[in-house]
Backbone as a ProteinNet text record, in pm:
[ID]
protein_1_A
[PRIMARY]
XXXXXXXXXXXXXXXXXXXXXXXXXXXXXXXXXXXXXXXXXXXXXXXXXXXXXXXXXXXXXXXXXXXXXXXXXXXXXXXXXX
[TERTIARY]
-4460.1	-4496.9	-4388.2	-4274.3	-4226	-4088.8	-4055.4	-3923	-3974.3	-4124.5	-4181.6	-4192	-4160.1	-4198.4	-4158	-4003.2	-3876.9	-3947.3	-3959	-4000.4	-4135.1	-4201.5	-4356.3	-4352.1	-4302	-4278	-4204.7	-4111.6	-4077.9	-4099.5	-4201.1	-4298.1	-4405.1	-4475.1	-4525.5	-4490.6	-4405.1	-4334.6	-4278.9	-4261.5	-4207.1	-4030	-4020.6	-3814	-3802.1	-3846.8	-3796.8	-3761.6	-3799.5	-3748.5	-3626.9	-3602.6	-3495.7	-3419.5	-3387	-3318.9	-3218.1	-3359.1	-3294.8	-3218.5	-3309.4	-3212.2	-3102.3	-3045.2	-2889.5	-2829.3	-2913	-2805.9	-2744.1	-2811.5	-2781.2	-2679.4	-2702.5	-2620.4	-2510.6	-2471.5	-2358.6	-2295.9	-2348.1	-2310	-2252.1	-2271.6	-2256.9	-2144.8	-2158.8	-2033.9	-1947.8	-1937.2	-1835.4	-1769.3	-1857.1	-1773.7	-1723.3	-1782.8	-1697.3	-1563.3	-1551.3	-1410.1	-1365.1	-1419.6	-1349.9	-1269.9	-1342.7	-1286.1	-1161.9	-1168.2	-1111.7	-933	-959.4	-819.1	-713.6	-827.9	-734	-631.6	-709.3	-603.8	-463.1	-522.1	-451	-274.3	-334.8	-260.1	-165.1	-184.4	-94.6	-36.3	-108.2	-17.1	74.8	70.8	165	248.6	236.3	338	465.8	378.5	477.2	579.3	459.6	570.5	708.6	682	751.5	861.1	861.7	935.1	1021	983.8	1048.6	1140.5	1144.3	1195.9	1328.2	1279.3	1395.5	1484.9	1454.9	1515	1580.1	1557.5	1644.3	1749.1	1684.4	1757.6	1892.3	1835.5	1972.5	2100	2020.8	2098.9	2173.4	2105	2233.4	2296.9	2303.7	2405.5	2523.1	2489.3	2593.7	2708.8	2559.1	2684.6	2768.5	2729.7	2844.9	2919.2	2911	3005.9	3135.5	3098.9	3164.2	3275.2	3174.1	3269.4	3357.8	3330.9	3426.1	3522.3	3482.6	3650.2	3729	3642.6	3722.2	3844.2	3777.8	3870.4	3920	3937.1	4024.8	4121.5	4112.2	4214.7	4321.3	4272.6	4330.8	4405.5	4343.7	4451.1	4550.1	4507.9	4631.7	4755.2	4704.7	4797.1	4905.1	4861.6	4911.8	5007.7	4955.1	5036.2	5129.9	5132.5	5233.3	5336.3	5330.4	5405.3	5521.6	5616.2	5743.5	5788.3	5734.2	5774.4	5782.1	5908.4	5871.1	5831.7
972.7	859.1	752	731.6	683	649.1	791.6	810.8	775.3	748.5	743.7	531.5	497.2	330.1	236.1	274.5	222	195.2	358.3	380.2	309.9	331.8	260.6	118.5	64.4	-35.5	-134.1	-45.2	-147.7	-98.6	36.4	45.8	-91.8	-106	-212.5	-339.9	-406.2	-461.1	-481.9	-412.1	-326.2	-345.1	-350.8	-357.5	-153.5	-132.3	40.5	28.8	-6.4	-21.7	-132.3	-221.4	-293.4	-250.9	-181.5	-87.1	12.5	126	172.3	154.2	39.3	-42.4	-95.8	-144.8	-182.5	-55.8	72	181.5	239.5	209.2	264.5	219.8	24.7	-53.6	-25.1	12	11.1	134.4	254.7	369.3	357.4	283.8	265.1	199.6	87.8	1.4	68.4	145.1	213.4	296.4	382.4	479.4	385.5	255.9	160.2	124.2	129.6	111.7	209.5	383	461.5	482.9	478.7	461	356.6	252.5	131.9	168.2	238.2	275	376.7	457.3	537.4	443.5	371.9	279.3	208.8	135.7	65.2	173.8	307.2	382.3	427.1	445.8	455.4	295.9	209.4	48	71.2	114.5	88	188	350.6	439.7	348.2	283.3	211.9	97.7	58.3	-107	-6.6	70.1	102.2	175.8	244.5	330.4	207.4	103.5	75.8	-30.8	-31.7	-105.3	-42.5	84.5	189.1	164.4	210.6	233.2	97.9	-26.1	-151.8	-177.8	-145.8	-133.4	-17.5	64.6	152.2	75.8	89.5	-25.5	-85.1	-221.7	-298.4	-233.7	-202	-106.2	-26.9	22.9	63.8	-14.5	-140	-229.8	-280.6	-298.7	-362.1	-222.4	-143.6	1.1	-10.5	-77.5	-53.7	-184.6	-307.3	-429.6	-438.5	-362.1	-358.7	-266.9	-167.7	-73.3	-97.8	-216.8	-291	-383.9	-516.6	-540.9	-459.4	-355	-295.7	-193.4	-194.2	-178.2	-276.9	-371	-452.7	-551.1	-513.8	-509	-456.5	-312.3	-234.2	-259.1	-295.9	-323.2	-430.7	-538.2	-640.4	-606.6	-548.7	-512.3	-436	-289.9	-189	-260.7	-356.6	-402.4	-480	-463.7	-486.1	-606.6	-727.5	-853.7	-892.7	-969.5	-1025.4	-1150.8
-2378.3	-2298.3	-2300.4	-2423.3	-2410.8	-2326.6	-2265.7	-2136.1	-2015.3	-1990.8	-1877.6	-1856.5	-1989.3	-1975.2	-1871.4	-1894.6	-1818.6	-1678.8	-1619.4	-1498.1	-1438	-1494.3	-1496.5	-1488.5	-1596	-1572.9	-1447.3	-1404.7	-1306.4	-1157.4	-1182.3	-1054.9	-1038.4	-1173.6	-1148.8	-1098.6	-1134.1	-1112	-971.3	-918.1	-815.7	-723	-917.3	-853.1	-840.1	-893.1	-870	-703.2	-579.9	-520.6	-459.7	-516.6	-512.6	-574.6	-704.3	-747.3	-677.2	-602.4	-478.8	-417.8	-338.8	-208.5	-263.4	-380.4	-414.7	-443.4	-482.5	-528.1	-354.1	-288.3	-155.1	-86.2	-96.1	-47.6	-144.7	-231.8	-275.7	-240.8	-241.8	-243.3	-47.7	43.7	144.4	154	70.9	94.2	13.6	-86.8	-96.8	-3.6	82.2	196.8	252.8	339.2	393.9	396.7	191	141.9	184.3	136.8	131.1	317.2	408.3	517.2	547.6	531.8	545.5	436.2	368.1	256.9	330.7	424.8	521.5	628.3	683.4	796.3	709.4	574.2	487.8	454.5	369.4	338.6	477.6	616.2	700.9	737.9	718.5	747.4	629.6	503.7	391.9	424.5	478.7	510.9	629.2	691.5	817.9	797.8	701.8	677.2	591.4	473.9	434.3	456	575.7	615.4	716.3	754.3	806.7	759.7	640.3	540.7	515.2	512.3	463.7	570.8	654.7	786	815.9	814.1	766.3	678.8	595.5	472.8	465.6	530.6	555.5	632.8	758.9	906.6	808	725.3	629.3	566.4	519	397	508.7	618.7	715	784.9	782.1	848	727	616.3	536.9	492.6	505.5	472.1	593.8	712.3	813.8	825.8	802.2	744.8	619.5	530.8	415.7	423.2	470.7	530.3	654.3	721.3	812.9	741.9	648	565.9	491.5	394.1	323.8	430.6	570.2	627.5	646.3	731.9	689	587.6	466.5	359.3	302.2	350.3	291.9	411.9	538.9	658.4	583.9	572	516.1	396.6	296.1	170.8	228.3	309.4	337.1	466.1	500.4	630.7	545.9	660.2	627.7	629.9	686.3	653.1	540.8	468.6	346.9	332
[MASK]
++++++++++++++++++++++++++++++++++++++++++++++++++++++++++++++++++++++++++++++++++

């Protein structure tokens, strides 16, 4: 009789159904999340990729500006004016 108290008791009472109704509402608003993490996880694939893809762009352009000047330096050093 005594595993049965819990229960009994708050039939009387009568949260055994408010109980329910929050295990539901939660178990709901969790899929909610779980849906809502899919859109998130492709916004974070995007921002990120396009970060990269920036981030590259810079690094090219200063690859392209710095062997611009170090041509031009060695021009300068190897030329024949003194």
């Amino acid at each position: 009789m005594a595993s049965l108290f819990p229960y009994n008791f708050f039939m009387i009472i009568g949260l055994a159904k408010i109980f329910a109704a929050l295990r539901n509402l939660a178990r709901s608003a969790a899929a909610n999340h779980a849906r809502g993490r899919n859109g998130q996880a492709m916004t974070e694939y995007a921002i990120v990729a396009g970060v990269l893809t920036l981030s590259a762009l810079i690094l090219a352009v200063f690859l392209y500006t710095f062997r611009e000047h170090s041509g031009r330096t060695l021009d300068l050093v190897t030329s024949d004016y003194p």
